[in-house]
DOZA-610272 format. One record per residue (C-alpha): residue in three letters; x negated, y negated, z negated. Coordinates in steps of 0.001 Angstrom, whole numbers, plus 524288, in hexadecimal, padded with zeros to 5 digits. Example, Ala and Ser with C-alpha at 12.3 -4.5 7.8 and 13.67 -1.06 7.14 Angstrom:
2
ALA7CFF4811947E188
SER7CA9A804247E41C
This chain:
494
UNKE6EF0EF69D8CF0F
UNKE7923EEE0C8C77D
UNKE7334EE17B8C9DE
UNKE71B6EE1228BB35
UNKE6498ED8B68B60A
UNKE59E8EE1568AF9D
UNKE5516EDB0C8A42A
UNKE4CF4EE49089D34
UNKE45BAEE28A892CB
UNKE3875EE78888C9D
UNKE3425EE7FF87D8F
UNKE2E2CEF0F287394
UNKE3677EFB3D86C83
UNKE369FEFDCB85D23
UNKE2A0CF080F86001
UNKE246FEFEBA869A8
UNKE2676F056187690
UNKE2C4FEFF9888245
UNKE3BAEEFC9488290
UNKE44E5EF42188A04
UNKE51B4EEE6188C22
UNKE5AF3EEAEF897AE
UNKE6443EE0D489365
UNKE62F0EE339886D6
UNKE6668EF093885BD
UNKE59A4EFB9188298
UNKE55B5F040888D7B
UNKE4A8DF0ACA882F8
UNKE4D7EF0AA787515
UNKE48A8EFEDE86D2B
UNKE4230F086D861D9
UNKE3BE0F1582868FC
UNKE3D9AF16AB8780E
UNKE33D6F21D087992
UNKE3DA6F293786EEB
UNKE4A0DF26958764E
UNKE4446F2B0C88307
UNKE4338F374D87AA4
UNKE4E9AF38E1876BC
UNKE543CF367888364
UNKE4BFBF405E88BBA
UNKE4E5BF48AD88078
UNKE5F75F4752882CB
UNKE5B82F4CAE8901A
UNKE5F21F59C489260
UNKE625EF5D4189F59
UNKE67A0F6C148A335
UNKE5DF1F6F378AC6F
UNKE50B6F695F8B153
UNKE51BAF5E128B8DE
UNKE4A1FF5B528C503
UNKE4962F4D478C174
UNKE4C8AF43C48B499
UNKE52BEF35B98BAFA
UNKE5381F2C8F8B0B2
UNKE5A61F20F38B3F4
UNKE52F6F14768AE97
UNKE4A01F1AEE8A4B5
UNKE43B3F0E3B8A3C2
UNKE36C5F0D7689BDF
UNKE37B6F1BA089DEA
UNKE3503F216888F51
UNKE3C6CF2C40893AE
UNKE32DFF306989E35
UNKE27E2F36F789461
UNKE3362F409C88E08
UNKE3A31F43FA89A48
UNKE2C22F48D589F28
UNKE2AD2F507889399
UNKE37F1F560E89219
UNKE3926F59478A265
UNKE2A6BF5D2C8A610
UNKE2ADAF5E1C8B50D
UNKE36DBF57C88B666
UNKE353AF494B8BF45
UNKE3A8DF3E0C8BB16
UNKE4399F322E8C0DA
UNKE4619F26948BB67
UNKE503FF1CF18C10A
UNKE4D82F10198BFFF
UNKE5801F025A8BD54
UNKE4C5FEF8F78BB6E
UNKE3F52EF7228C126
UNKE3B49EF3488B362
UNKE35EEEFF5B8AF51
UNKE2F53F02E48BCA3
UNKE2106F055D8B4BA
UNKE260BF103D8AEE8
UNKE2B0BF16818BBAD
UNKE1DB7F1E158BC27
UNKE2424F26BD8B1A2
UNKE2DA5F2CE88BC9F
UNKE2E1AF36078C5AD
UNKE3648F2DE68CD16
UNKE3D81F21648CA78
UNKE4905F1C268D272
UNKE501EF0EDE8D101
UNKE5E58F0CB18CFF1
UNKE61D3F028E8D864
UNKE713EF038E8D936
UNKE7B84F09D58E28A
UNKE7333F13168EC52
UNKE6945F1A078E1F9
UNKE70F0F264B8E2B6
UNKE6A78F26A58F016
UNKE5EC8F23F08EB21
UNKE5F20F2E328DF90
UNKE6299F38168E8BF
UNKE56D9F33BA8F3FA
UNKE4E8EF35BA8E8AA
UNKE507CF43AE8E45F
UNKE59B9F4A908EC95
UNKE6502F52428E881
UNKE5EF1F5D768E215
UNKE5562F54848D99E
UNKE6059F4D0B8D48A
UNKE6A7CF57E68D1F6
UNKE6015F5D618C855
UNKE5B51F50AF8C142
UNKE6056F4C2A8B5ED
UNKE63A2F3DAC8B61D
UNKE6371F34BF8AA0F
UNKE6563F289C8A460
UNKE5AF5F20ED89C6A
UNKE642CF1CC989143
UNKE607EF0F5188E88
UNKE60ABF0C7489C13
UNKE6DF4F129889EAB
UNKE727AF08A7893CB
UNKE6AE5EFC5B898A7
UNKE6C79EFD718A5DE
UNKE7AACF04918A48B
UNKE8076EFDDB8B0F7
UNKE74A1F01C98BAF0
UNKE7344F0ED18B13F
UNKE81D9F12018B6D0
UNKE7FFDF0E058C488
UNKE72AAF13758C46E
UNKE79EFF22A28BFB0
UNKE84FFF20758CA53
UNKE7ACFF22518D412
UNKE733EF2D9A8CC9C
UNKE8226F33FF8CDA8
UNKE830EF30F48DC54
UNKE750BF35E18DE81
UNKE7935F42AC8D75B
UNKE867FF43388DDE2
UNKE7E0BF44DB8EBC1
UNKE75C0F4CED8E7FF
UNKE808CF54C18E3A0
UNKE86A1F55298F002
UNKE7A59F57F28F822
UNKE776CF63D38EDD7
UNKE85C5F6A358F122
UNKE84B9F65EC900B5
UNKE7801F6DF5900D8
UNKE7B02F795E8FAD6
UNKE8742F78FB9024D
UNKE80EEF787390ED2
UNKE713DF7C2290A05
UNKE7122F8AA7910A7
UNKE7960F86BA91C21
UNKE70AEF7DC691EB5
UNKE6406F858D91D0B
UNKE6B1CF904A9263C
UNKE6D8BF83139312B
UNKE5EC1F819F930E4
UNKE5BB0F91B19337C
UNKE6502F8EBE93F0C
UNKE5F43F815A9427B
UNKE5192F89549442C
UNKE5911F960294B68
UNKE5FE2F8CE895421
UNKE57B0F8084958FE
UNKE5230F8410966BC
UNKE4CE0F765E96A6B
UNKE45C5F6C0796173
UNKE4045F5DE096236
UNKE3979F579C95B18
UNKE3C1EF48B595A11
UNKE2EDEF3EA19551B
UNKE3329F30C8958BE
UNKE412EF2A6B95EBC
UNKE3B53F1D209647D
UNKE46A6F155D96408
UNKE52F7F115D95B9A
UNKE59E6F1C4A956CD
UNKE6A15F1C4E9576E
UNKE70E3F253D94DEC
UNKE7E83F295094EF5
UNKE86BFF2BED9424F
UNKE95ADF3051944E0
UNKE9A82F251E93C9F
UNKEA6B3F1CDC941EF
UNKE9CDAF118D94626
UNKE96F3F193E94F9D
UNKEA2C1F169B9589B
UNKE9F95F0A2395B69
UNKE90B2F0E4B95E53
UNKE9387F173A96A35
UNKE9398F0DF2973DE
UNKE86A1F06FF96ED2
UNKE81CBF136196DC7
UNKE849CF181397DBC
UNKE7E9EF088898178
UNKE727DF0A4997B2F
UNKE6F04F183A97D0A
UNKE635EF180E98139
UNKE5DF1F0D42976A7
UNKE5E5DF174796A6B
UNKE5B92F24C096703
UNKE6853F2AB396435
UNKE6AC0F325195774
UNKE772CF391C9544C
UNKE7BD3F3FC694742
UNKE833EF4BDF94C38
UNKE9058F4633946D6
UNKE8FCBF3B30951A3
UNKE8A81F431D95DD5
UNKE9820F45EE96183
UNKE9B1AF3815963AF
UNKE8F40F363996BDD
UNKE90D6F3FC797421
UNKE9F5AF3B8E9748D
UNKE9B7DF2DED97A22
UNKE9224F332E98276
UNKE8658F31E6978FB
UNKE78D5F3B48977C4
UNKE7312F3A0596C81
UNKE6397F3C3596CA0
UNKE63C0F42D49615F
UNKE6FBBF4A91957B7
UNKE6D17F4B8894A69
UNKE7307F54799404C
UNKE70B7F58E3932E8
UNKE7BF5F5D8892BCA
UNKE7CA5F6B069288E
UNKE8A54F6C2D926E9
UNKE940DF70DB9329D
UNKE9A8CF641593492
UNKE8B14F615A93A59
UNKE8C2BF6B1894147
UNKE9AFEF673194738
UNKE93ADF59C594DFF
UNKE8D80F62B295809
UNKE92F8F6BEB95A8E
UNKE9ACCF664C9640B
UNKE9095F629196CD2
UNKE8EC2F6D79976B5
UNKE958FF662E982F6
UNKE8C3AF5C87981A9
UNKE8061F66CB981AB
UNKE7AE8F5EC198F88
UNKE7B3BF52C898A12
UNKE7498F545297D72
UNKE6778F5B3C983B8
UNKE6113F51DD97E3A
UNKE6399F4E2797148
UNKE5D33F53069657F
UNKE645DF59A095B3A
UNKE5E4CF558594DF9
UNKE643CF5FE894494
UNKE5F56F62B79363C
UNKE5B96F7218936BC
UNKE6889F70B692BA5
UNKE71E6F6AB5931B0
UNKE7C44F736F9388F
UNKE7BCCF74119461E
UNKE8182F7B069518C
UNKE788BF84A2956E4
UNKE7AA9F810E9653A
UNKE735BF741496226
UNKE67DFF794C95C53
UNKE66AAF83D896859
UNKE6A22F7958972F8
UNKE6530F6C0396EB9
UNKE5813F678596CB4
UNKE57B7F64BB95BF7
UNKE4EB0F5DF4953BC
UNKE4D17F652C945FD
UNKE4FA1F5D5E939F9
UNKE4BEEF61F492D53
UNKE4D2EF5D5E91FC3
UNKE3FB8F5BED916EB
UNKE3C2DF673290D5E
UNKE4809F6D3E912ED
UNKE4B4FF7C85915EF
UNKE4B5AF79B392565
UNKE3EECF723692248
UNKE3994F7F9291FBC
UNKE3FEAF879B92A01
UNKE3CA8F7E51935A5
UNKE2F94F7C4093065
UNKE2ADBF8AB49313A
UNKE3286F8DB193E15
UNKE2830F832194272
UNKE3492F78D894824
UNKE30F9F6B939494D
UNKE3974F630A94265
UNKE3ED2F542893D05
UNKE410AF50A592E6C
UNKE4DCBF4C2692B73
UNKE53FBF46F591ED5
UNKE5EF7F4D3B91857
UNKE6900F432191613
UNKE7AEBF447B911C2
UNKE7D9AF3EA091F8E
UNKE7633F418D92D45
UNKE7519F33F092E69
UNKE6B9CF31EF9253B
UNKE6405F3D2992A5F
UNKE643EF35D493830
UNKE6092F2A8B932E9
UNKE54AAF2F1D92C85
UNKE50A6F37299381F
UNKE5165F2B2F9431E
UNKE4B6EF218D939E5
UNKE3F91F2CFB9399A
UNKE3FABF2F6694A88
UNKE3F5FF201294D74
UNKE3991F136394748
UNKE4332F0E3A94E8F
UNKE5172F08FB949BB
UNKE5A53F139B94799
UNKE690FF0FE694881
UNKE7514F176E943F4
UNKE81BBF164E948DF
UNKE8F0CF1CD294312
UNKE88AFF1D399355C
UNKE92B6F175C92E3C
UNKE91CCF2026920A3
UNKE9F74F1B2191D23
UNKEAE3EF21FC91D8E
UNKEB664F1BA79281A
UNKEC42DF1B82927B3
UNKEC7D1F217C93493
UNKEBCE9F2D06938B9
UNKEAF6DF2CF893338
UNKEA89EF2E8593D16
UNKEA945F29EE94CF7
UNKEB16DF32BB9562D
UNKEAEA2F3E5795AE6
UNKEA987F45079505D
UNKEA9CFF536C94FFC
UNKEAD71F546793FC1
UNKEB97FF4CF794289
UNKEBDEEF55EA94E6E
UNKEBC40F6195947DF
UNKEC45AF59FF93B1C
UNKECE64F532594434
UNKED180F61F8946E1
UNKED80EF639093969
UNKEE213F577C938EB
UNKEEE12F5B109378F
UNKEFA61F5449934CE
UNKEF96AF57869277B
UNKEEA8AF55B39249F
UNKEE988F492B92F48
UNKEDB9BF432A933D3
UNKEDF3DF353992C2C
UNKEDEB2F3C5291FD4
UNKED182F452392361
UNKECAB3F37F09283B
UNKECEEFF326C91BD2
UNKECA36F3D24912BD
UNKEBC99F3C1891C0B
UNKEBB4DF2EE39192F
UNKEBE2FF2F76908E5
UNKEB611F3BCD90761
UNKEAA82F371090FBA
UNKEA897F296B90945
UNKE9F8EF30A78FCFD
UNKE947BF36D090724
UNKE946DF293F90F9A
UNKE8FE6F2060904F4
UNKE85ECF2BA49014C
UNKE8020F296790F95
UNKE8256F199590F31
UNKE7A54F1AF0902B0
UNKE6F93F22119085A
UNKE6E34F1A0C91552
UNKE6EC2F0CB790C8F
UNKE62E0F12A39036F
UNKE59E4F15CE90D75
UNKE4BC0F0E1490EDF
UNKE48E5F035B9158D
UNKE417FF0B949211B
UNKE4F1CF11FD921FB
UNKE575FF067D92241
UNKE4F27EFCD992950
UNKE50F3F04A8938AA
UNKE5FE8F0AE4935C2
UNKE6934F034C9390E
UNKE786FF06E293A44
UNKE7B83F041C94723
UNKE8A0AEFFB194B9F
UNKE92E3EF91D9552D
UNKE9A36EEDC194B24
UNKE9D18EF9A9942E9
UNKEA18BEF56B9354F
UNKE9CCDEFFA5929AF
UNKEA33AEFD2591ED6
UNKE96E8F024791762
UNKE8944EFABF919D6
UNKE7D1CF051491886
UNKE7312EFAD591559
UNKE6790EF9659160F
UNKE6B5AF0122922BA
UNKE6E8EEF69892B9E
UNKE78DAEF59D9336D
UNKE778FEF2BB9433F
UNKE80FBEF04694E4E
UNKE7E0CEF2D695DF2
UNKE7FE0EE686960AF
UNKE72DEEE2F095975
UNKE6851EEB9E95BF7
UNKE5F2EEEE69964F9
UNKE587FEFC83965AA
UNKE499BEFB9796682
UNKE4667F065D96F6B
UNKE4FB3F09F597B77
UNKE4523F12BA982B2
UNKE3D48F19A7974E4
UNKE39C7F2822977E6
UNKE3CBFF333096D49
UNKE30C3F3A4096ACE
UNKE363EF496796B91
UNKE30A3F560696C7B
UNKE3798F63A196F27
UNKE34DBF724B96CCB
UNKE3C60F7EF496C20
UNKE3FD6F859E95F75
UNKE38C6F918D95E17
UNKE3C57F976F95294
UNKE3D38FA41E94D7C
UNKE48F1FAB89947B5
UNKE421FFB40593ED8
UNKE39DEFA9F19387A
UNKE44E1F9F4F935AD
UNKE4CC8FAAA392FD8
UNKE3F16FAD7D926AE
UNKE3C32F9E7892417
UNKE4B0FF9D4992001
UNKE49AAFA834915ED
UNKE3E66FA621910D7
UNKE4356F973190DA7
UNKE4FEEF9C9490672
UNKE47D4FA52C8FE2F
UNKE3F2BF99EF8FB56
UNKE431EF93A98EF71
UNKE3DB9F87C18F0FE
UNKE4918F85618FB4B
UNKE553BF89B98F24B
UNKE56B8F7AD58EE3E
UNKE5A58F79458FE08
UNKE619CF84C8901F2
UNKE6881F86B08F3D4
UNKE6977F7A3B8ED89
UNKE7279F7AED8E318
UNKE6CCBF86D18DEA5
UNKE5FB3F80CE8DE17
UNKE65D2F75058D67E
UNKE6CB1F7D5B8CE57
UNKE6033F83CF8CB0D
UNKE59FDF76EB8C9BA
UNKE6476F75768BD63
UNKE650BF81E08B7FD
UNKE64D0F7F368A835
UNKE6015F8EC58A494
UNKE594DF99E88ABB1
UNKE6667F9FFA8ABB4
UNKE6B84F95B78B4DE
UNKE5F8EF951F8BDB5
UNKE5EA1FA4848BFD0
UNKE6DF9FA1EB8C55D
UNKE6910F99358CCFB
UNKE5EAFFA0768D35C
UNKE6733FAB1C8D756
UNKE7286FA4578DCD5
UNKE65CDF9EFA8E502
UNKE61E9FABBB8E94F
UNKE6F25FAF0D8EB9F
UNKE7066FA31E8F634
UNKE61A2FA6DC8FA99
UNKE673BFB3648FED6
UNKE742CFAF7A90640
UNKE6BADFA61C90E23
UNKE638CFAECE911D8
UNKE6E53FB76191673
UNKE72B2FACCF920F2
UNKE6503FAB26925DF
UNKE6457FBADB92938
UNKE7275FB8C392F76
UNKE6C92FAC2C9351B
C-alpha cells in the first residue's frame, strides 16, 4: 500500500454502537453509524442493475444490511485496506485486499471483464477520507482494472464471430489428432522476443535435454537455424496468427512430427489442420467447448490469456511437473526490432518502407505504441501463485531485461542443469471423424441459444446488462437477433 501506519481506533458512538477512527479522523460517525450507512446506500442510485456492489473499505460494514435490502439478489464485494475488520468479512460475497501497484490484476482475475463492466464501484466515505492516500491508489487500480476490461469487451466483439466461425473450420478441417497426458522432462518455450537470439545456439547443444515448445511467432527462427520444435502453439485469432505459418510449407518433411497445439479460435491456415497432426485446445465454458464436445473430439483445456505466452505457460506447467523454461520472453519494447529475426510480421511490414515512411520511424512508433499491452503482461506474469512461479524460470544467455518479472526468476544456460534428457511424452493419436451436417446443426443451435449471446455478441449482451428502461433492453434484443441472423448466414455459406 503506502507504507502508511494503521492506527485505528475502537469506541462507542453517541447511540452506543460500534465506531472507529484511523488517525484521528472517523471512518463511522461518532453519533448514529447505522443512520449514515442509510443515508449512504440510500445516495446510491445506479442506472441499471449491477452484477456486483464493490465497496472499497466498508469497514465495520453498517452498510452491508441496506445494500441487501435495497439490491435483493445482487452479490456483494468489499475491498479491504486493513485486516482490522476481517470478522465482519462474513457479511460479503466476496472480499479482496488492496495491497498496492498490481491489484488491477487482481480485480480483473476476480470477475472478468463482463462482471466488472456492469458493477458499480464505490467508495465507503469515511474511509475514502481516512485512508485518502491508499483510497487514491487503491481507485487508480479499480480504473486500470476497468480500462482492461474495456479493452477485452471491444477486442471480443471485434473478433467474437470470427472467431466462433475459426472453430466451425477448426472442426471441418482437422484430419489428425493427439492427445498429449504427460511431457516427462523440462519443458523449453520459445517467445520471439530479442533475447531469444542469444538462446539459439544453447538451444541446437542441448536438443535432446528438453521438450521443445514454440509460440508460432518464433517457429520461423527455428526452423531458420535448423530447429524442430516438438510442439507449435498458437492461439490468436487474428490474421497476423495466422501470417506465422503460413509460410511453412517447404518445410512440410521436416515438421512430420510436431504437434500443432491450436485453440479451435485461433486463425489458422487450413493446410495445417489437413496435413499436420494437431492437438485441440479449448477454452472452459466456451462456444468450441460445446461444438467439440458433441462432435465427440478429444481435447486439452487451455487458458485464455492478452499474450500467447501466458497461455503457454499455463499449458507446460499443466503437461510436466517438471521445470518449464522460457526463452525470448522479454515483455518489454526494444529500441531496434521487437522481436528476434526472421519474423514473418516484419517481412510482410518491411514491404511498406519507403523513403518517405522509413523502417526507423515504424520501429519507433512499434516500440512507443506497444509499451501499454507489455506492462499489462509483466503484471500478470509477476501476480501469478507460488505453484506458478516456483518451476518458470526466464531462461537467457547474459541477456540484460531492463524489466525484472519477479517472482518469476530469472536463469542463464550457463547454470542449469535439465533433469530428464531421455523422459518419454505420453501421446495418443486418432483420426477426426466428424460429420458436416452435424457441426453445421451444433453451430446453429448454439447461436440461437441465448445463454451464449454474452460470447458471440458481447457488447450487446453488456449493453443489455445496462439497459436503464424496457425501452432500451427491447433495442437491445433486436440488434441481437439481428447479429444472430448474419452469423448464421456465414455458417450456411460455411
Amino acid at each position: 500500500m503506502t507504507g502508511e501506519k494503521l492506527e485505528i481506533v475502537f469506541f462507542e458512538a453517541k447511540n452506543k454502537e460500534r465506531t472507529c477512527t484511523f488517525n484521528g479522523k472517523h471512518i463511522h460517525s461518532n453519533y448514529n453509524p447505522q443512520r449514515e450507512a442509510q443515508n449512504f446506500v440510500s445516495s446510491l442510485k445506479p442506472d441499471f442493475t449491477p452484477s456486483y456492489i464493490i465497496i472499497t473499505e466498508p469497514a465495520l460494514s453498517y452498510s452491508n444490511k441496506f445494500l441487501r435490502q435495497k439490491f435483493p439478489g445482487v452479490k456483494l464485494c468489499a475491498v479491504r485496506f486493513t485486516d482490522a475488520f476481517d470478522d465482519k468479512n462474513y457479511l460479503w460475497d466476496k472480499v479482496l485486499y488492496f495491497k498496492g501497484e498490481g491489484f488491477f490484476q487482481e480485480l480483473f482475475n476476480a470477475f472478468g471483464e463482463e462482471t466488472l463492466l456492469s458493477a458499480a464501484i464505490y467508495s465507503w466515505p469515511g474511509s475514502s477520507l481516512a485512508f485518502e492516500n491508499i483510497n487514491n491508489e487503491c481507485w487508480k487500480e479499480i480504473k486500470k482494472a476497468v480500462m482492461l476490461s474495456r479493452d477485452i469487451i471491444n477486442t471480443r466483439n471485434h473478433f467474437a464471430k470470427k472467431w466462433f466461425l475459426n472453430s466451425v473450420n477448426f472442426l471441418k478441417y482437422t484430419k489428425k489428432i493427439c492427445s498429449i497426458k504427460k511431457i516427462n522432462k523440462d519443458i523449453l518455450i520459445t517467445a520471439s522476443g530479442p533475447s531469444l537470439k542469444t538462446s539459439i545456439e544453447q538451444i541446437k547443444k542441448n536438443r535432446n535435454k528438453f521438450y521443445l515448445i514454440s509460440v508460432s511467432s518464433s517457429l520461423s527462427v527455428m526452423l531458420y537455424n535448423g530447429i524442430i520444435p516438438d510442439m507449435v502453439l498458437s492461439t490468436d485469432g487474428g490474421w497476423w496468427a495466422k501470417k506465422h505459418l503460413e509460410f511453412i510449407k517447404k518445410y512440410s518433411a521436416l515438421l512430420q512430427n510436431t504437434v500443432f497445439a491450436i485453440t479451435d479460435e485461433a486463425c489458422c491456415p487450413k493446410s495445417i489442420l489437413e496435413n499436420f497432426t494437431v492437438l485441440p485446445l479449448i477454452y472452459s465454458e466456451s462456444t468450441g467447448e460445446v461444438l467439440l464436445k458433441n462432435n465427440k473430439i478429444n481435447f486439452i483445456y487451455a487458458t485464455r490469456n492478452g499474450t500467447v505466452s501466458g497461455t503457454a505457460a499455463l499449458l507446460s506447467l499443466t503437461l510436466t511437473d517438471k521445470n518449464v523454461y522460457f526463452t525470448g520472453l522479454d515483455l518489454e519494447s526494444s529500441d531496434a526490432f521487437q522481436h528476434t529475426l526472421p519474423n514473418q510480421l516484419e517481412s510482410i511490414n518491411s514491404c511498406t518502407d519507403f523513403r518517405l515512411k522509413t523502417k526507423e520511424n515504424r520501429l519507433t512508433l512499434s516500440r512507443f505504441n506497444s509499451d501499454g499491452s507489455l506492462q499489462v503482461y509483466r503484471d500478470w506474469f509477476k501476480n501469478q501463485k507460488k505453484t506458478f512461479t516456483d518451476r518458470l524460470l526466464r531462461l537467457s544467455d547474459d541477456w540484460k531485461y531492463n524489466n525484472s518479472l519477479l517472482p518469476v526468476k530469472e536463469a542463464d544456460w550457463k547454470n542449469i542443469k535439465f533433469s530428464a534428457e531421455k523422459g518419454e511424452t505420453e501421446i495418443s493419436f486418432s483420426d477426426n471423424k466428424t460429420n458436416p451436417q452435424k457441426i453445421k446443426t451444433t453451430a446453429e443451435k448454439i447461436i440461437k441459444d441465448s445463454q451464449y449471446n454474452a460470447e458471440l455478441f458481447p457488447l450487446e449482451t453488456l449493453l443489455l446488462k445496462r439497459a436503464e428502461n424496457e425501452s432500451q433492453k427491447e433495442e437491445c434484443l433486436k440488434k441481437i437477433e439481428v447479429e444472430q441472423s448474419k452469423l448464421l448466414k456465414k455458417i450456411e455459406r460455411l
